[in-house]
C-alpha positions as CSV (number, residue, x, y, z in Angstrom):
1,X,113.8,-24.7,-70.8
2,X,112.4,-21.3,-70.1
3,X,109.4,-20.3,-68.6
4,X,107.3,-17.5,-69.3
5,X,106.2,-15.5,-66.4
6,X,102.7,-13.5,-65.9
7,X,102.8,-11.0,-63.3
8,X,99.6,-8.8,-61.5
9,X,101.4,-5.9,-60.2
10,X,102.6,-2.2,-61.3
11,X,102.0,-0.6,-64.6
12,X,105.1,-2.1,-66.4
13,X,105.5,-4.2,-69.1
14,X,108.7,-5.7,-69.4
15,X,109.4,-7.8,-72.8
16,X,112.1,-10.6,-72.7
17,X,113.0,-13.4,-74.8
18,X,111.5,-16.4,-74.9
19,X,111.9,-19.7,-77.4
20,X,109.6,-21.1,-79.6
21,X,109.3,-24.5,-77.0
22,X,108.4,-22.9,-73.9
23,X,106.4,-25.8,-72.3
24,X,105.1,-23.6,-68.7
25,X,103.0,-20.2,-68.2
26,X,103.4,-19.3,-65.0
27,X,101.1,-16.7,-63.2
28,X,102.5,-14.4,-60.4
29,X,100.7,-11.7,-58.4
30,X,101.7,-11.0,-54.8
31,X,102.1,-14.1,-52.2
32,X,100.4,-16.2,-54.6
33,X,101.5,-17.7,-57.7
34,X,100.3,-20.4,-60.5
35,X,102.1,-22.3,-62.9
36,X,100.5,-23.5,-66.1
37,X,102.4,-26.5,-68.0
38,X,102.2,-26.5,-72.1
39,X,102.5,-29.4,-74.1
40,X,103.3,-28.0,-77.5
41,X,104.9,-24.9,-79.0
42,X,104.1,-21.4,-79.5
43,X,104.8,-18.3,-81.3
44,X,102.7,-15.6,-79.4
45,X,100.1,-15.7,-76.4
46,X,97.7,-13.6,-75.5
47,X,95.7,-12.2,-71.9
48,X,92.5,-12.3,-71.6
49,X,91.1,-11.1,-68.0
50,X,87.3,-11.1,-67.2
51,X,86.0,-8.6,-64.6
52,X,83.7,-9.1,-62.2
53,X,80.5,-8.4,-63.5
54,X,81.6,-10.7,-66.6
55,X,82.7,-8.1,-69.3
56,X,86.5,-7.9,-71.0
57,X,88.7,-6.1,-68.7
58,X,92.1,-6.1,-70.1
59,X,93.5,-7.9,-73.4
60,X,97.3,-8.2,-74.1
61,X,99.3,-10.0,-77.0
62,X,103.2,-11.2,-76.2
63,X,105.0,-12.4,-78.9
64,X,107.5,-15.3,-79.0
65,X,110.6,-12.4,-77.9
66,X,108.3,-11.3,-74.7
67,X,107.9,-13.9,-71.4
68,X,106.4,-11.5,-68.7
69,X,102.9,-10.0,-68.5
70,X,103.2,-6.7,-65.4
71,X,99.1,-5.2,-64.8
72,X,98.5,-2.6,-62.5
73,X,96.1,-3.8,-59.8
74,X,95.4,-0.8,-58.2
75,X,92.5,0.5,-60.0
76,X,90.9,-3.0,-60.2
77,X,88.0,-3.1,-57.6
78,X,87.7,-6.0,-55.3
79,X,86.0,-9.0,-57.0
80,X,86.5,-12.4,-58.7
81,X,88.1,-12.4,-61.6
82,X,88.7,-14.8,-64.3
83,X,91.8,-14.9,-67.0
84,X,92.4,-16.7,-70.1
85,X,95.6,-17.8,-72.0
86,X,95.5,-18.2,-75.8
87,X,98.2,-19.7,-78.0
88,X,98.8,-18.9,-81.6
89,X,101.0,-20.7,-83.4
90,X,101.9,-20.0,-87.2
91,X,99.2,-17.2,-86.7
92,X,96.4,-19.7,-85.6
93,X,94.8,-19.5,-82.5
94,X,93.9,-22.9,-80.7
95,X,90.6,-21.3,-79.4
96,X,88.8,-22.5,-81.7
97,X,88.9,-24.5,-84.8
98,X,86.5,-22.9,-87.9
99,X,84.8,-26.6,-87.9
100,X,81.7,-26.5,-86.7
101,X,79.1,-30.2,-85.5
102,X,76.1,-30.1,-85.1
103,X,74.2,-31.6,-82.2
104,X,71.1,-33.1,-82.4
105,X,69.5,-30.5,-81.2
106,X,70.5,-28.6,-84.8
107,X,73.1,-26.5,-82.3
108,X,76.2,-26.0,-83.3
109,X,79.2,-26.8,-81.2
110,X,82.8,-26.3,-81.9
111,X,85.4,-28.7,-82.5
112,X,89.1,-28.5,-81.6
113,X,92.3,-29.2,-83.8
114,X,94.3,-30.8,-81.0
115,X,97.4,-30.6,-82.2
116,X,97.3,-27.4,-84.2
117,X,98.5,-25.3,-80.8
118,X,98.1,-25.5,-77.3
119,X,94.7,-26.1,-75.7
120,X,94.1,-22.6,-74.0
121,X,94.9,-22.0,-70.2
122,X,92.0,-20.7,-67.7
123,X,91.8,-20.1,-63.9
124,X,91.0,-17.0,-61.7
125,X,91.8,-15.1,-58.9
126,X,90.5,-12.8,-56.4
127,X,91.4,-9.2,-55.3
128,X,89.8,-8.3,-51.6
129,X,91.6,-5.4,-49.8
130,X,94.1,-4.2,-52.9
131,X,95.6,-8.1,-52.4
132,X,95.5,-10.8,-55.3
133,X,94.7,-14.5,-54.1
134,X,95.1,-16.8,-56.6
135,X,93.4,-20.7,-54.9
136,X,95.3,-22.1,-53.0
137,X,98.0,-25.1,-54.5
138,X,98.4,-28.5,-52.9
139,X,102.2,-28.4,-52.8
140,X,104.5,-31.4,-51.4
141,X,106.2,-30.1,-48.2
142,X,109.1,-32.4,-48.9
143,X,110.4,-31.1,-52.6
144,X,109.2,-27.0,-52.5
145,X,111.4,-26.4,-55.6
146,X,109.7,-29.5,-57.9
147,X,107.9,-27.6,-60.7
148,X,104.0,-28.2,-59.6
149,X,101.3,-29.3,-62.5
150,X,99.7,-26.5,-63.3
151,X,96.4,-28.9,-61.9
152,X,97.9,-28.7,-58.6
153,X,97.9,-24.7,-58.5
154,X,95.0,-23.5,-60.6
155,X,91.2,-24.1,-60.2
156,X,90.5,-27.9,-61.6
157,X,87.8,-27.9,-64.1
158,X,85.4,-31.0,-64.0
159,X,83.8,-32.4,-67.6
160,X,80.8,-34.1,-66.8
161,X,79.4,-36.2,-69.7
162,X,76.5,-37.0,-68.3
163,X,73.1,-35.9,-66.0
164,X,74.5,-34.7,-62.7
165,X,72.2,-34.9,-60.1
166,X,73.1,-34.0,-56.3
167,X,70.8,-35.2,-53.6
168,X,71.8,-31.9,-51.7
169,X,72.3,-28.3,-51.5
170,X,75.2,-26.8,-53.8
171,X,77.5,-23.3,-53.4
172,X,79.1,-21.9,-55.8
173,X,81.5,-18.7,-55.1
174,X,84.7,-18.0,-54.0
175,X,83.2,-17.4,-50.5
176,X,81.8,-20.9,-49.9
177,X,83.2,-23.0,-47.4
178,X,83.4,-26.3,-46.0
179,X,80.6,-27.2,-44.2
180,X,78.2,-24.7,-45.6
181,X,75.0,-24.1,-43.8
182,X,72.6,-24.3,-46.5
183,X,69.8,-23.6,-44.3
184,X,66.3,-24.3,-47.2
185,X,68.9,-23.1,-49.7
186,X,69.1,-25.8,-52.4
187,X,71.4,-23.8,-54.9
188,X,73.7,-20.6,-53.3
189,X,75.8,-18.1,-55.2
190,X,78.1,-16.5,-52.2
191,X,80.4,-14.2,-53.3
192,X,80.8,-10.4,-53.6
193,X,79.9,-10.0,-57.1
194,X,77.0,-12.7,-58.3
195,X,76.3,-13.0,-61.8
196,X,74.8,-15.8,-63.4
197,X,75.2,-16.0,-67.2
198,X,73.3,-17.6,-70.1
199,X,75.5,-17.8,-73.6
200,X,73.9,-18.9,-76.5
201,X,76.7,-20.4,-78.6
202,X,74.1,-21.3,-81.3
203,X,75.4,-20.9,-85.4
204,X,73.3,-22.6,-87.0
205,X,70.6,-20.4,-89.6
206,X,67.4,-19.1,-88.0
207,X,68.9,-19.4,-84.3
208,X,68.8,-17.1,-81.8
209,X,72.3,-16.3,-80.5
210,X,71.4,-13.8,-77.8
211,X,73.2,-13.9,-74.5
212,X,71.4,-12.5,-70.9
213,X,72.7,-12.7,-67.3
214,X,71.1,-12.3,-63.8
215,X,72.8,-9.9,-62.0
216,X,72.6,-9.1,-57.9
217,X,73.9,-5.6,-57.2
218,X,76.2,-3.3,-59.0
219,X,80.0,-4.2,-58.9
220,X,81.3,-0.8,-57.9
221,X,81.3,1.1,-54.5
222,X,78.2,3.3,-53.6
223,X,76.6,1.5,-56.7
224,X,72.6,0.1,-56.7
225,X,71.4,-2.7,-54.4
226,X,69.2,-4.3,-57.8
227,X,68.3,-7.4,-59.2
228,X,68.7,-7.0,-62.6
229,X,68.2,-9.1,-65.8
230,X,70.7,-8.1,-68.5
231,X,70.1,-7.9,-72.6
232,X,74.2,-8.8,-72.9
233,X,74.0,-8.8,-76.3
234,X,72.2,-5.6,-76.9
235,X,74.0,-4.1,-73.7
236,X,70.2,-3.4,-72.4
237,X,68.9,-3.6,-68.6
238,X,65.3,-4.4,-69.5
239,X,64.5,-5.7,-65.7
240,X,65.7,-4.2,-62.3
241,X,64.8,-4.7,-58.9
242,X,66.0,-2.2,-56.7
243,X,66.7,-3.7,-53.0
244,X,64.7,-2.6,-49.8
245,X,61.4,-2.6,-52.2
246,X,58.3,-3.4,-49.9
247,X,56.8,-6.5,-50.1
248,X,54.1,-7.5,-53.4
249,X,55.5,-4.3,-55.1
250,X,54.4,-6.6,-58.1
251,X,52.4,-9.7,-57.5
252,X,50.7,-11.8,-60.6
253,X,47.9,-14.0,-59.3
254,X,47.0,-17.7,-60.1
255,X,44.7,-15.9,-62.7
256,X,47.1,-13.6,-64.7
257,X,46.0,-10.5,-63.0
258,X,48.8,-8.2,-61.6
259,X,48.7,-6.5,-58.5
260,X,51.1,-3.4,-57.4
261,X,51.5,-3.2,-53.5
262,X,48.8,-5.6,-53.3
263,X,48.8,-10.0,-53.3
264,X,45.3,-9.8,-53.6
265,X,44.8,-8.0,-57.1
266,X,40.7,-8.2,-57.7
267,X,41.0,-6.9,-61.3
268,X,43.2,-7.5,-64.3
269,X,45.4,-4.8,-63.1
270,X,45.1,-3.4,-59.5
271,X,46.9,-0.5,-57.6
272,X,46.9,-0.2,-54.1
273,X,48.5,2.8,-51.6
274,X,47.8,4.4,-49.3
275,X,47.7,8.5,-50.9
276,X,46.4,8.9,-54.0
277,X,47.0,5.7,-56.5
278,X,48.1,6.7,-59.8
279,X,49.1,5.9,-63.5
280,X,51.7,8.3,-65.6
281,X,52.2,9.1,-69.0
282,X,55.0,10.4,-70.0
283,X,56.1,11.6,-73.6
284,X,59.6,12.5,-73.9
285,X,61.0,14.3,-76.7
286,X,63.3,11.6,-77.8
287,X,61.1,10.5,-80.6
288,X,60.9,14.5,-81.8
289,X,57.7,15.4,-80.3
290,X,57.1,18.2,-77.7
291,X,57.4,16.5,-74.1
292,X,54.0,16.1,-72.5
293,X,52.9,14.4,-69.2
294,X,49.5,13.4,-67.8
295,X,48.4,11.8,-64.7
296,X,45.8,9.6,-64.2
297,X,44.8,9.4,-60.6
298,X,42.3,8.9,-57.9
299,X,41.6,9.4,-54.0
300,X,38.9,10.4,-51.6
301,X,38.3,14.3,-52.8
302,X,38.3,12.5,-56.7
303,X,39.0,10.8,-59.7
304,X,41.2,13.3,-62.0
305,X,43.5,13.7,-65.2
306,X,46.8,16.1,-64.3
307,X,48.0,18.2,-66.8
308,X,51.2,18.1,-65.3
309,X,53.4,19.6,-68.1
310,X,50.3,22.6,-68.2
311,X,50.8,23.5,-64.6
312,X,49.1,20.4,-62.8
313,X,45.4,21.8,-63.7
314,X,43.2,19.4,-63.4
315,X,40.8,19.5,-66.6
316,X,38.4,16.4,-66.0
317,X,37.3,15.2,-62.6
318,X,34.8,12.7,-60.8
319,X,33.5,13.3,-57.6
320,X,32.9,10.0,-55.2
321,X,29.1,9.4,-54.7
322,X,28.6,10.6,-58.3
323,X,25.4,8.5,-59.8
324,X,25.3,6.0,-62.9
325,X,25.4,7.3,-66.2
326,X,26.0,10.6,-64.9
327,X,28.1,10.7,-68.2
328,X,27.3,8.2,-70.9
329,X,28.3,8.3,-74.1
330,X,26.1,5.8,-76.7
331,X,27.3,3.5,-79.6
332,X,25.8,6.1,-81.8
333,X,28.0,8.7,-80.0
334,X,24.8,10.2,-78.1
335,X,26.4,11.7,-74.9
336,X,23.6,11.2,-72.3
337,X,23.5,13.2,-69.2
338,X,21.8,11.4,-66.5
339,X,20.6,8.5,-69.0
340,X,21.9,5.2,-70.0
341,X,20.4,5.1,-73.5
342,X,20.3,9.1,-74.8
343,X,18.5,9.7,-78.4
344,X,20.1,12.2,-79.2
345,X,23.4,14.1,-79.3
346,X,23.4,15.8,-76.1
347,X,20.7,14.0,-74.0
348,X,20.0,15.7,-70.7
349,X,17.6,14.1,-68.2
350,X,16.8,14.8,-65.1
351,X,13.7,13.6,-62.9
352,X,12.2,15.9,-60.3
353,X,8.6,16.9,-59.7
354,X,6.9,19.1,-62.3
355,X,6.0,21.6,-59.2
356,X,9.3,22.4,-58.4
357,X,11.6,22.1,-61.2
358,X,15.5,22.5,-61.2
359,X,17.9,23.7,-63.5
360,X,19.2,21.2,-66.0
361,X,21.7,23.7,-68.0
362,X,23.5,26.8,-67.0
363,X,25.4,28.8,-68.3
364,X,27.6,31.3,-65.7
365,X,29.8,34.2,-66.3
366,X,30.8,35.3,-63.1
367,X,32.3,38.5,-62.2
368,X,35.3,37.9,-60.1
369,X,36.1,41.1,-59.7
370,X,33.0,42.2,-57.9
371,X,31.6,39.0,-56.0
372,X,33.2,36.0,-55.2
373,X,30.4,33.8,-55.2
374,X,27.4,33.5,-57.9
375,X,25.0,35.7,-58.0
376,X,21.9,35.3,-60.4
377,X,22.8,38.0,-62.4
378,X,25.8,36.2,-63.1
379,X,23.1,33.2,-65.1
380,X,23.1,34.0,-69.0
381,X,21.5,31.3,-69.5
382,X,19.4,28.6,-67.9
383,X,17.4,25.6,-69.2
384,X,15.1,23.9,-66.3
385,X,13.8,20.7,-66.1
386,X,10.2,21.4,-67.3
387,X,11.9,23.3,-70.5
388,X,11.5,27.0,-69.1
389,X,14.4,28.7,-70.4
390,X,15.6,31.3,-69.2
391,X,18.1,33.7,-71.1
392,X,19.8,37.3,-69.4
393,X,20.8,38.4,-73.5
394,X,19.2,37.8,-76.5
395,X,17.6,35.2,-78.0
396,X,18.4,35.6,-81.8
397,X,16.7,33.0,-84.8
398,X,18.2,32.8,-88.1
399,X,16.2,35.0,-90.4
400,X,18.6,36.0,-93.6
401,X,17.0,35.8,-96.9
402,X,19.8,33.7,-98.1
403,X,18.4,31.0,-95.7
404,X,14.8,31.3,-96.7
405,X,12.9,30.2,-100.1
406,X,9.5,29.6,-101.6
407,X,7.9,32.8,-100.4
408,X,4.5,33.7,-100.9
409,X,2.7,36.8,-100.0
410,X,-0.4,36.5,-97.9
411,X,-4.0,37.4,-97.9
412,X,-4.4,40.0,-94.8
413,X,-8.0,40.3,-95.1
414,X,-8.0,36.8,-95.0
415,X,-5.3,36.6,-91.9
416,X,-7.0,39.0,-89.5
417,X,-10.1,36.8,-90.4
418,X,-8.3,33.7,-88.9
419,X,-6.7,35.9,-86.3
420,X,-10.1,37.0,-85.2
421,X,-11.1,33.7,-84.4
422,X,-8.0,32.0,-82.8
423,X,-9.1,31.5,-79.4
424,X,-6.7,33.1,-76.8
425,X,-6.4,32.3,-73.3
426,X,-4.6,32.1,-70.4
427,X,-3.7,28.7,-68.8
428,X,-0.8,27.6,-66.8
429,X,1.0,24.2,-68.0
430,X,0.7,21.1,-66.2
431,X,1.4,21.3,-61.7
432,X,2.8,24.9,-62.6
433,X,2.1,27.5,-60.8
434,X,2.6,30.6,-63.7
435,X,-0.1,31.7,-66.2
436,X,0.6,32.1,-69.4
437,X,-1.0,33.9,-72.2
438,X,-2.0,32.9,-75.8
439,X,-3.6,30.2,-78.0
440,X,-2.9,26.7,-78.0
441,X,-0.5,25.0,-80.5
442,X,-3.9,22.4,-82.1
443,X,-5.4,25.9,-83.3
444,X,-3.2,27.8,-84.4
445,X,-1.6,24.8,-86.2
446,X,-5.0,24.6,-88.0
447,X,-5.8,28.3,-88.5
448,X,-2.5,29.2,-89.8
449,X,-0.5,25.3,-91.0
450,X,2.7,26.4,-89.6
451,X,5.8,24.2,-88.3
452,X,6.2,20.7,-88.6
453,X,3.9,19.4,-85.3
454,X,0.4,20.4,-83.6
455,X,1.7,20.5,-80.5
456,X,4.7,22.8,-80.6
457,X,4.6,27.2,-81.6
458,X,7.6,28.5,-82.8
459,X,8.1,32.3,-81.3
460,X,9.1,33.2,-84.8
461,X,5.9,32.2,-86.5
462,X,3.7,33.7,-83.1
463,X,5.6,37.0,-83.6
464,X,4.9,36.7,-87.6
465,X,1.0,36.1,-87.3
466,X,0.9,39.3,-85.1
467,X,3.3,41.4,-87.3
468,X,1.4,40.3,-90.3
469,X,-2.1,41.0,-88.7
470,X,-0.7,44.7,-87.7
471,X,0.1,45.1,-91.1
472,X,-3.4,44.2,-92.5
473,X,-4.8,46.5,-89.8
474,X,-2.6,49.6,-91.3
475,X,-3.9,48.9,-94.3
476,X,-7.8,48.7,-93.5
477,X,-7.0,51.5,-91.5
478,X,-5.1,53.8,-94.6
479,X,-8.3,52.7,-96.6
480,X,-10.8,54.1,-94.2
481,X,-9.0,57.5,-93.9
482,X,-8.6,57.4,-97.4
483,X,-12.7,57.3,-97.4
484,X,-13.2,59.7,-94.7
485,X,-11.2,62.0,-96.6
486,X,-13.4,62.2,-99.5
487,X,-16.5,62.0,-97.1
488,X,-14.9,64.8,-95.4
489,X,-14.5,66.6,-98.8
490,X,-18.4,65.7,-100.2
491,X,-19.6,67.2,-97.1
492,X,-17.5,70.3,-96.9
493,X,-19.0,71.3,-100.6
494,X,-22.9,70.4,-99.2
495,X,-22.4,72.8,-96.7
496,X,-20.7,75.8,-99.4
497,X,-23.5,75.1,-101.5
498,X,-26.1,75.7,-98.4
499,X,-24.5,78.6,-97.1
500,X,-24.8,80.0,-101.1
């Protein structure tokens, strides 16, 4: 009988002969050593070694001529690692039979063909230091050259057909000991690489099959202290927790709201810090639009948007202390200024005493170049709150042809009759202290029926009225030369006909 060997070591793999009944696998890496006994016949096996954060590390396939498996060690980090032996015999592998049962559940579990091939082998070891410990074997002191069961060397798994319940604390690692101090610890992974795995072995239609894993810290030196939960299937790392993070870095309330730095969140979503609490957006260019980033932030100077991608210019702010509705934009889409409920498109309001009104709109263009701060030729515009408006340019009204119809010429006999009596006045409006001169809106409205309301003149129709009343004047005026010029001629013939 000849056994074949398995041996963690140097980079060499050494290929012997080995017959088709070879009934031990025996396992060899430094002091330690495990031997694993087959009941049945074989014509190839292969290695299977599992790393320590759970993925495939190494496969290798002997065939029935080979006995000896060599692996370099030294560029395996320290960890736990698990290995798997798989039989083929006539080209079928006693993994796993293509059978499938179905539990009651309506998951599907896999059935063996016992006698097809050998059940396949499992077990572990551990590298710490550059040295491989396989567990260690109960061995009889008294017959050290007895071939050992392969149960006696190589971790025993337990098959529990039933509920398990422990009134206790359990560890499970290759660093727990006897006589664990469990402390409040009711369930402790101890071990230098923790990973706790979920596979789905689901193959039934309309399933899910995904497999995840909770993972504590990365597996190779200088890597992240994380808590991580891993997408295995899609190789994703949707969740991580990076170690040393301060404490309620994200705390969900007994009412679904979320709090960041803070366990007492007031709002759906609350921030708290202690410089400046902010939200970012950031576009990449992944998806094939130009990169673009925007903060949303506020603190004592301010509520703001960052353009951070434009420079960090701020374009939109709110200063603390400002007053309700001092921006406030309607279901209609009325923006109100000052007022909850504006009536119209841009709605500006703004109380103050009639006697000493304030500006309401401004416009600025300030010379930078001369003086730093405003001065009030720098105002091209101004609007005040009892409607006195106040512009350094001109004031131009649409007056194009192409914008007018229905004309009509006038009477302007009949328009300087009507002009003659339009009272005019001065007055000053309402608590302000200015006189003004000209009629009132009720009389001209009457002596003239122009624009849509009694109470309002338009400048244009003002400045018509007079321009129109000029013009009837030059023409009374060429009509009464035109008469003293004849008069002028009657009188000059009188007078030759007297001096004759």
């Amino acid at each position: 009988m000849m056994n074949t060997k398995i041996q963690l070591g140097w980079a060499l793999l050494c290929l012997m002969s080995a017959p088709l009944a070879a009934q031990q696998v025996s396992i060899q890496a430094g002091a330690g050593s495990t031997t694993h006994a087959i009941a049945a016949g074989y014509q190839g096996v292969r290695l299977i070694i599992t790393s320590p954060d759970g993925q495939v590390f190494e496969q290798r396939q002997m065939g029935a001529s080979a006995n000896v498996f060599q692996i370099d060690t030294r560029l395996m980090p320290d960890g736990h690692y698990n290995y798997r032996l798989d039989f083929t015999v006539n080209g079928s592998s006693g993994v796993a039979d293509p059978r499938l049962a179905i539990n009651a559940d309506g998951r599907a579990q896999s059935v063996r063909a016992g006698t097809r091939a050998p059940a396949e082998q499992a077990g572990a070891f551990l590298i710490h230091g550059g040295q491989v410990y396989f567990p260690k074997a109960s061995a009889r002191s008294d017959d050290q050259d007895v071939p050992r069961k392969s149960s006696d060397r190589a971790p025993k798994d337990q098959v529990i057909p039933d509920d398990l319940i422990v009134q206790g604390s359990a560890c499970i690692g290759i660093d727990c000991v006897n006589n664990e101090s469990f402390g409040f610890d009711t369930i402790r992974m101890k071990e230098n690489n923790i990973r706790i795995k979920f596979e789905d072995t689901s193959a039934s239609a309309g399933f899910s099959t995904g497999d995840w894993q909770l993972t504590a810290n990365d597996s190779a030196s200088g890597g992240l202290s994380k808590f991580s939960i891993e997408d295995i299937t899609a190789s994703r790392v949707p969740f991580t927790v990076e170690g040393a993070g301060i404490t309620d870095s994200l705390y969900v309330d007994s009412s679904g709201r979320i709090g960041f730095r803070t366990n007492t969140p007031v709002l759906d979503l609350h921030v708290t810090t202690n410089d400046t609490p902010a939200h970012r957006f950031e576009q990449s260019s992944a998806g094939g639009f130009t990169a673009q980033t925007w903060d949303v932030a506020g603190n004592e100077a301010n509520f703001f948007v960052r353009d951070v991608t434009g420079g960090s210019r701020l374009p939109f702010r709110i200063r603390p202390g400002a007053p309700t509705s001092s921006i406030d934009i309607s279901a209609l889409g009325n923006v109100g200024i000052g007022t909850a409920s504006p009536a119209v498109k841009l709605d500006i309001n703004k109380t103050v005493a009639i006697e000493s009104p304030e500006i309401a709109l401004r416009v600025t263009n300030r010379n930078f170049g001369i003086d730093s701060e405003a001065q009030p030729e720098d105002f091209r515009f101004e609007v005040d709150s009892n409607g006195n408006v106040n512009a350094r340019g001109t004031i131009s009204q649409l007056s194009s042809r192409s914008a007018k119809e229905d004309f009509k010429t006038i009477d302007g006999d009949n328009l300087l009759a009507k002009v003659d009596a339009l009272p005019i006045s001065t007055w000053r409006y309402l608590a302000a202290p200015d006189r003004h001169l000209g009629p009132v809106a009720e009389d001209f409205h009457q002596a003239f029926g122009l624009g849509n309301t009694e109470k309002m003149i338009a400048p244009a129709d003002l400045a018509g009225v007079a321009l129109a009343a000029v013009k009837a004047l030059q023409d009374q005026v060429q009509q009464r030369d035109t008469q003293i010029l004849a008069l002028e001629r009657r009188l000059a013939e009188l007078e030759a006909r007297i001096a004759r």
